[in-house]
Each structure stands twice: as structure tokens, then as C-alpha cells.
C-alpha positions as CSV (number, residue, x, y, z in Angstrom):
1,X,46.2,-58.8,-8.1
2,X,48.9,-56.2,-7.2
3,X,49.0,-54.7,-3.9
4,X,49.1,-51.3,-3.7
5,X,51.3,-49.4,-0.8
6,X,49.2,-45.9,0.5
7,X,51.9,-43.9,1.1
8,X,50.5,-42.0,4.3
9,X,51.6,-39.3,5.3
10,X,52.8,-37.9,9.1
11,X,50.1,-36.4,11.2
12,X,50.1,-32.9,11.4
13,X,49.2,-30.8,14.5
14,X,45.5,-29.6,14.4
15,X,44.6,-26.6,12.7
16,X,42.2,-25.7,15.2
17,X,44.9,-25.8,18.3
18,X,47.5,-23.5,16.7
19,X,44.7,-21.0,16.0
20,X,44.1,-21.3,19.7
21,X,47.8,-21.0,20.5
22,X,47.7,-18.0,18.8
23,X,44.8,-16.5,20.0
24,X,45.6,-16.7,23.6
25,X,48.9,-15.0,22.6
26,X,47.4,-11.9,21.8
27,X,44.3,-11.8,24.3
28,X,47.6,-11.8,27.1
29,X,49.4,-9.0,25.3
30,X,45.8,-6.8,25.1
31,X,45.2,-7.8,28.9
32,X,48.9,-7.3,30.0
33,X,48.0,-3.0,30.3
34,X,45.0,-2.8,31.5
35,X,43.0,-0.7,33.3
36,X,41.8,-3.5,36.4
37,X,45.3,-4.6,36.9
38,X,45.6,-2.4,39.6
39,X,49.6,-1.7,38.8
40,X,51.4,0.1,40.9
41,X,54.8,0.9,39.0
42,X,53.8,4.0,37.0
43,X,55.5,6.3,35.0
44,X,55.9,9.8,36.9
45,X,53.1,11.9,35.7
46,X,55.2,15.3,36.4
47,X,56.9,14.6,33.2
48,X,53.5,15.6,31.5
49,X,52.5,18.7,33.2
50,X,56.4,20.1,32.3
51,X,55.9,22.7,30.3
52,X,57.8,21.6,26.7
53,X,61.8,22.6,26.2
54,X,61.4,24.1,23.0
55,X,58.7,27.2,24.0
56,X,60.6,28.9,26.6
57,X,58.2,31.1,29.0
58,X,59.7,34.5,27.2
59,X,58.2,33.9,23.9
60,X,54.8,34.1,25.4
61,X,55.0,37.7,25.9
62,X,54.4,39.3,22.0
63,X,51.2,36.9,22.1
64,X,49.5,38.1,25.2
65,X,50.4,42.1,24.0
66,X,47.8,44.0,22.4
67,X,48.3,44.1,17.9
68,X,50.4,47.2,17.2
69,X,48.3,50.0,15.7
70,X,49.8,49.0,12.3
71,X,49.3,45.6,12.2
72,X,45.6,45.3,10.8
73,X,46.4,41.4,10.6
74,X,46.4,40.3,14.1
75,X,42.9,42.5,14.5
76,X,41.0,38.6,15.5
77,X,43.9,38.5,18.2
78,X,41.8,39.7,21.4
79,X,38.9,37.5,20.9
80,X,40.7,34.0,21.4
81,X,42.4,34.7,24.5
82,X,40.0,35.1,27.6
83,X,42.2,33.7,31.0
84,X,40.1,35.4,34.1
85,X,36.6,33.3,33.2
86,X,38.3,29.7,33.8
87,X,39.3,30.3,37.0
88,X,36.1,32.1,38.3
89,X,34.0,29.4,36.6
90,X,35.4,26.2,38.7
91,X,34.3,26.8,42.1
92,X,37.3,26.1,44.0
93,X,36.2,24.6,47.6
94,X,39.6,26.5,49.0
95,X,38.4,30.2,48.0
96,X,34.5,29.3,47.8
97,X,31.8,30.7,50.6
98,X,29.3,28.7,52.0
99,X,27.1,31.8,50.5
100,X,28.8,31.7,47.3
101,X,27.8,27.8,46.7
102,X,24.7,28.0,48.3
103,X,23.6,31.3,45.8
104,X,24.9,29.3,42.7
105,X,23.0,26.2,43.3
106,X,19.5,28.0,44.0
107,X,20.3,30.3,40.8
108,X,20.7,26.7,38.8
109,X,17.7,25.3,40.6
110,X,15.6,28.3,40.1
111,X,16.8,28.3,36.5
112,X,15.8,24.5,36.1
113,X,12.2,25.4,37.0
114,X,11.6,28.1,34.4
115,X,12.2,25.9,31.6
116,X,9.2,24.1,29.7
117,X,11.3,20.5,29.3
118,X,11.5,20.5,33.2
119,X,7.8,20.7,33.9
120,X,7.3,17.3,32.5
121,X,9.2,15.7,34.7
122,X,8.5,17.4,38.1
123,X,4.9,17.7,38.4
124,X,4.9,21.2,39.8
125,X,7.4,20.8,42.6
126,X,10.5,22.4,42.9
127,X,13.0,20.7,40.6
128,X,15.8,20.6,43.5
129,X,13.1,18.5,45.3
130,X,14.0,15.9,42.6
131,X,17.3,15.8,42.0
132,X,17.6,15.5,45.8
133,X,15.3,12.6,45.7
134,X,17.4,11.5,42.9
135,X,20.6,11.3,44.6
136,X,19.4,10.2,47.7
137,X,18.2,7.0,45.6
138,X,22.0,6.5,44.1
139,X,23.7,6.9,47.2
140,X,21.7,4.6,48.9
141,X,21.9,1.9,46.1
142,X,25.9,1.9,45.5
143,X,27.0,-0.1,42.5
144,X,29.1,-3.3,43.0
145,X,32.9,-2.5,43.0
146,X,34.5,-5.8,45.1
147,X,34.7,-9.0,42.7
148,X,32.3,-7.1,39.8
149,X,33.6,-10.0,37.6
150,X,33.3,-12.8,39.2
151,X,30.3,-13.8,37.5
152,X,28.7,-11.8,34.1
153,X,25.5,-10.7,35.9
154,X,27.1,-8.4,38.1
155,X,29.1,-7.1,35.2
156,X,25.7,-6.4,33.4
157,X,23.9,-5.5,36.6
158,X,26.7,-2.4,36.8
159,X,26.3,-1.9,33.3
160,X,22.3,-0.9,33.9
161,X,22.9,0.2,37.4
162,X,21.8,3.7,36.7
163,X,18.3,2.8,35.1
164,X,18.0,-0.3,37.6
165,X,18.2,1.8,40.6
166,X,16.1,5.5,38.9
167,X,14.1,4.0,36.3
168,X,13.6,5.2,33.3
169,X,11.8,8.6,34.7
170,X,14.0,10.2,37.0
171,X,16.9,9.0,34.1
172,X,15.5,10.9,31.0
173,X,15.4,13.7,33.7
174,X,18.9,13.6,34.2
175,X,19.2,13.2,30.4
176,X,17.3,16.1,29.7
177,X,19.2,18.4,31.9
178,X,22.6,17.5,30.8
179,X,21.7,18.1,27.3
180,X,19.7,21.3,27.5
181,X,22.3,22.9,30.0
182,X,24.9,21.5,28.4
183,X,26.7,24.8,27.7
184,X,26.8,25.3,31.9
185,X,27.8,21.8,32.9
186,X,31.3,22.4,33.8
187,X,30.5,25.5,36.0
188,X,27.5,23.6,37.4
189,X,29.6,20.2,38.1
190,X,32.1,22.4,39.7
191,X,29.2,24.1,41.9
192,X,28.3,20.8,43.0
193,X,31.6,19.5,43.6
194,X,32.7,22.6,46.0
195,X,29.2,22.1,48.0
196,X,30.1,18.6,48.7
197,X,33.4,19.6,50.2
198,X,31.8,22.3,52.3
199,X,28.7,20.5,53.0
200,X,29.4,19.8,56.9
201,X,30.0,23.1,57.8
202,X,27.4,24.7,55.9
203,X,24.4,22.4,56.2
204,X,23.3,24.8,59.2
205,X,23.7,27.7,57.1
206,X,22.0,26.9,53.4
207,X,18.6,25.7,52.3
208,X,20.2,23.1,50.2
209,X,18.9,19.6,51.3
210,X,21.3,17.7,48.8
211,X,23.8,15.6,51.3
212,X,27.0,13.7,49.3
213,X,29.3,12.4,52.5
214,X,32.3,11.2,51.0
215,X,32.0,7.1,52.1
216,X,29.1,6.9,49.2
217,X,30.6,9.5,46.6
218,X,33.4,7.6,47.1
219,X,31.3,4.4,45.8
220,X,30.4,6.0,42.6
221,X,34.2,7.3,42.2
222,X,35.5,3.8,42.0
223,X,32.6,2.7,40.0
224,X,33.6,5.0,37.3
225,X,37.3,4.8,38.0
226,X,37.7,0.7,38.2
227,X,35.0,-0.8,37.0
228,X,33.8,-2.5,33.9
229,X,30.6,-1.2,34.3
230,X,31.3,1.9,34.9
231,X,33.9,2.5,32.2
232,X,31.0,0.7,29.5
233,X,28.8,3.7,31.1
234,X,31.3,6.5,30.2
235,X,32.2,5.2,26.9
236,X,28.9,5.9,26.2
237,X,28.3,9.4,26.9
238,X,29.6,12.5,25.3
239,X,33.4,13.4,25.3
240,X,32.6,16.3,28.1
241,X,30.8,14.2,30.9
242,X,33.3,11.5,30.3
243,X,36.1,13.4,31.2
244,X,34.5,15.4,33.9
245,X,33.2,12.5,35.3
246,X,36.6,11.4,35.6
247,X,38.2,14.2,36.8
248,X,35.9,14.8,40.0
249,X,36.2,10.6,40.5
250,X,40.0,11.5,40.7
251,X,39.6,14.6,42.9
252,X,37.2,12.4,45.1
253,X,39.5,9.7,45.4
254,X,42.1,12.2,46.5
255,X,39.7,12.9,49.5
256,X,39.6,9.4,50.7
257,X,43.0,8.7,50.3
258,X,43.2,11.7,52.7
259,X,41.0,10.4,55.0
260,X,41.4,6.9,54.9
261,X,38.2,6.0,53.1
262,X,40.1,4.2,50.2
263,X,39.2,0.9,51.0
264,X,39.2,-0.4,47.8
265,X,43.0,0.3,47.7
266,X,42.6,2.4,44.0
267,X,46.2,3.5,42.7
268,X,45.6,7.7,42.5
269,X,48.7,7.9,40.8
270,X,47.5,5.6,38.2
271,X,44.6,7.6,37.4
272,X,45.7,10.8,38.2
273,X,47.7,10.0,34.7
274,X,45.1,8.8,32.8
275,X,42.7,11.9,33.6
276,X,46.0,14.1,33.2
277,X,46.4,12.5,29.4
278,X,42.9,13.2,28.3
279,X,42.0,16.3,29.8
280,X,45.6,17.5,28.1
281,X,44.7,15.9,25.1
282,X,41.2,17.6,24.6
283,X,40.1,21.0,22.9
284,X,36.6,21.6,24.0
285,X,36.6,21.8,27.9
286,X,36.8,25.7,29.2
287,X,38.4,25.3,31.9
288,X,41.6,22.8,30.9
289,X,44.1,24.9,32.1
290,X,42.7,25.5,36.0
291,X,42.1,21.5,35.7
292,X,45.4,20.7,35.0
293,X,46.7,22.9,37.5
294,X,44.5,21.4,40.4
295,X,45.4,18.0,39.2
296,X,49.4,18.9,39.4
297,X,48.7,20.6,43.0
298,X,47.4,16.8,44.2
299,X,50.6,15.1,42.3
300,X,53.4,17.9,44.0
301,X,51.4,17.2,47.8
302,X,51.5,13.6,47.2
């Protein structure tokens, strides 16, 4: 019988390792920007606040006049613009009273405990009695912002913190207010925000009993700011309380880089441009402008 030569042929690399090769390739070009890299060569984020070359500030001037009486087409014109209720809306903690604040929050909270959805939840107490309660319980259970992925239950522990630490209760509480006031949130978050710069000097002075020193808000800024965890919890929500939530985590972290209470070493500049890109980049918030403006004031006094 007739030998037959097998003609075999050169081994090829596995299939299974290139497909590897090439997978690691692009998980270190999606890592390469991200958000937890903590980098500190950023782009200067005056270039986005400049207003653009090609509307120079005269041609402003026919919008903002009043239609000429033979003009019946421009009749819709005074309705869109509306600039004094922005400012007056977003408590600013430079021009705001103790009074002021104090007057706007009982307003809210007597507000709260008029409406039938409230009574549910607060068993005929007075609803600022809860949401005090409330925040006492978050600020007094931070999340975990050193080393949150070192191992994947801490990741998922930040993920749940908010239900872990209120349960589900005080949450749908919290639920229920932000979607029934809804319409007030930015006035209301803005209320809350100037209290909690004025609190020291006015915690003689108002019946408010809700305390936020800025060593724990702080907490919760980088929690939303630098955090797995805390960016899964604001992709979740809706497009307003993400951004807000954002923008008072920047304005926060402004504070402790004032004071010294940064000890997480968080790059402002960094975030001040992401906040700065989506606030410019949204429609529906009322107050963008006076937004943008306080976030340019923080970038010209750094």
C-alpha cells in the first residue's frame, strides 16, 4: 500500500486571543476619558460661557423692543421673553435674608401639609417634622466615596444607598414630593440651598430645625459628583433633578474647596465643565441663564 503524505498546514494564532486583543483595545479607549480618572489638564471652561462671535451684543436690541404698532406679526413676541422671574426665583445666599429663607421654607412646608398625597405618609404630623427626620438619617449614614470600587458590593451598596439607609417609606415620600411639586423644584432647591449657606447665623433666629453643615453635604456632593453609584442614581431620574443635583454638588464643592473640606481632592474645574455643558445644552430649566452666570462667577474667582 501507498503512503499517503497529510499535507498539514501552519498553526494559526487562536481565534479566541485576537478577539481578546481586540477587545481590550477598545475597553482602554472608552476608559481613557472618563469620569473617575480624576484628570487634572482640562480644557478652560471660559471658552464656553463666551458669548458667540457671530451675534454681536447690538443685534439684541430690535428683539427685546416692543412690535411696532404695524407689525401684527410679532403680536406672540411679549409672551416668550420674561427676564425678572429667574433671578428672583433662585434664592441667592449673597442677597437672601435669614427672614426671606426662613418665610419660603414654612410657605413650602405649610403647602406640603395641605395636600391629600402628603397625609399618607406623615400620620398627622407636620410634614417638615419628616423631611427633617429624613435628612438627619442621610447625613448621618454618608455613602462610601474612598475606594467605592474596590470590591462590587460597595459599588451596589451605593447604588441602593438611598433605599438602604430610608427604606422604602420615607423614599416614596421623597418620590411623591418631587413629582407632585415638580413645577416648584428649582425655586424650592434653591430655597434650600441658600438656608444651608446661612444656616449658622440664623439657626437662633428661624424655626427651621433642618441642619446641613457642609462636612456631610459635602459627602453627598462627591457621591453624586465621583461616584459610580451615584452617577447610576442620577441616570435614573428625570433630566431636571439630574442636572440640579449636579449643579448644587458643584456649588457645594465650591464651599469646601473654600474652606478646606475637600478631602477627597475632587477637580472643580473638571466639573464645573461638565455641569456648565449640560445646563447650556438644556431647554427646560427656568432659570439657565442666572445658573450659568453663578457658575462663570466661581470660574472668574478661581
Amino acid at each position: 500500500m501507498k503512503k499517503t503524505n497529510r499535507i498539514i498546514s501552519p498553526k494559526r494564532p487562536s481565534l479566541s486571543i485576537a478577539i481578546a486583543l481586540v477587545l481590550c483595545a477598545i475597553a482602554l479607549f472608552l476608559l481613557k476619558d472618563s469620569i473617575f480618572d480624576n484628570r487634572k489638564n482640562v480644557t478652560d471652561i471660559n471658552t464656553i460661557l463666551q458669548p458667540s462671535p457671530q451675534q454681536p451684543a447690538g443685534q439684541n436690541t430690535p428683539q427685546a423692543t416692543a412690535p411696532a404698532p404695524d407689525a401684527p406679526t410679532v403680536s406672540v413676541a411679549p409672551e416668550t421673553p420674561e427676564p425678572p422671574p429667574p433671578p428672583r426665583q433662585e434664592a441667592a445666599p449673597a442677597s437672601a435674608s435669614c427672614q426671606k429663607v426662613t418665610d419660603d421654607l414654612l410657605l413650602f412646608f405649610k403647602q406640603l401639609d395641605s395636600q391629600e398625597y402628603i397625609k399618607a405618609y406623615t400620620q398627622k404630623e407636620p410634614v417638615q417634622k419628616s423631611l427633617t427626620d429624613i435628612v438627619v438619617k442621610l447625613l448621618n449614614n454618608p455613602p462610601v466615596n474612598e475606594r467605592e470600587t474596590a470590591d462590587l458590593l460597595t459599588v451596589l451598596k451605593n447604588a441602593a444607598h438611598f433605599f438602604r439607609v430610608l427604606g422604602i417609606k420615607d423614599l416614596s415620600l421623597l418620590r411623591e414630593i418631587i413629582t407632585n411639586e415638580h413645577s416648584s423644584l428649582e425655586q424650592q432647591l434653591a430655597t434650600l440651598y441658600a438656608w444651608s449657606t446661612m444656616e449658622k447665623e440664623c439657626a437662633n433666629k428661624s424655626p427651621i430645625q433642618i441642619h446641613l453643615p457642609l462636612a456631610k453635604t459635602y459627602e453627598y456632593a462627591a457621591f453624586f459628583l465621583n461616584t459610580l453609584g451615584g452617577q447610576a442614581y442620577l441616570s435614573r431620574r428625570d433630566p431636571t433633578l439630574r442636572i440640579l443635583t449636579r449643579y448644587y454638588s458643584v456649588l457645594i464643592l465650591n464651599q469646601a474647596n473654600q474652606q478646606s473640606l475637600n478631602k477627597y481632592s475632587l477637580d472643580l474645574a473638571y466639573h464645573l465643565k461638565a455641569v456648565i455643558r449640560d445646563i447650556s445644552n438644556s431647554d427646560f430649566l427656568t432659570n439657565q441663564v442666572s445658573y450659568l452666570d453663578t457658575l462663570k462667577k466661581i470660574t472668574i474667582g478661581r
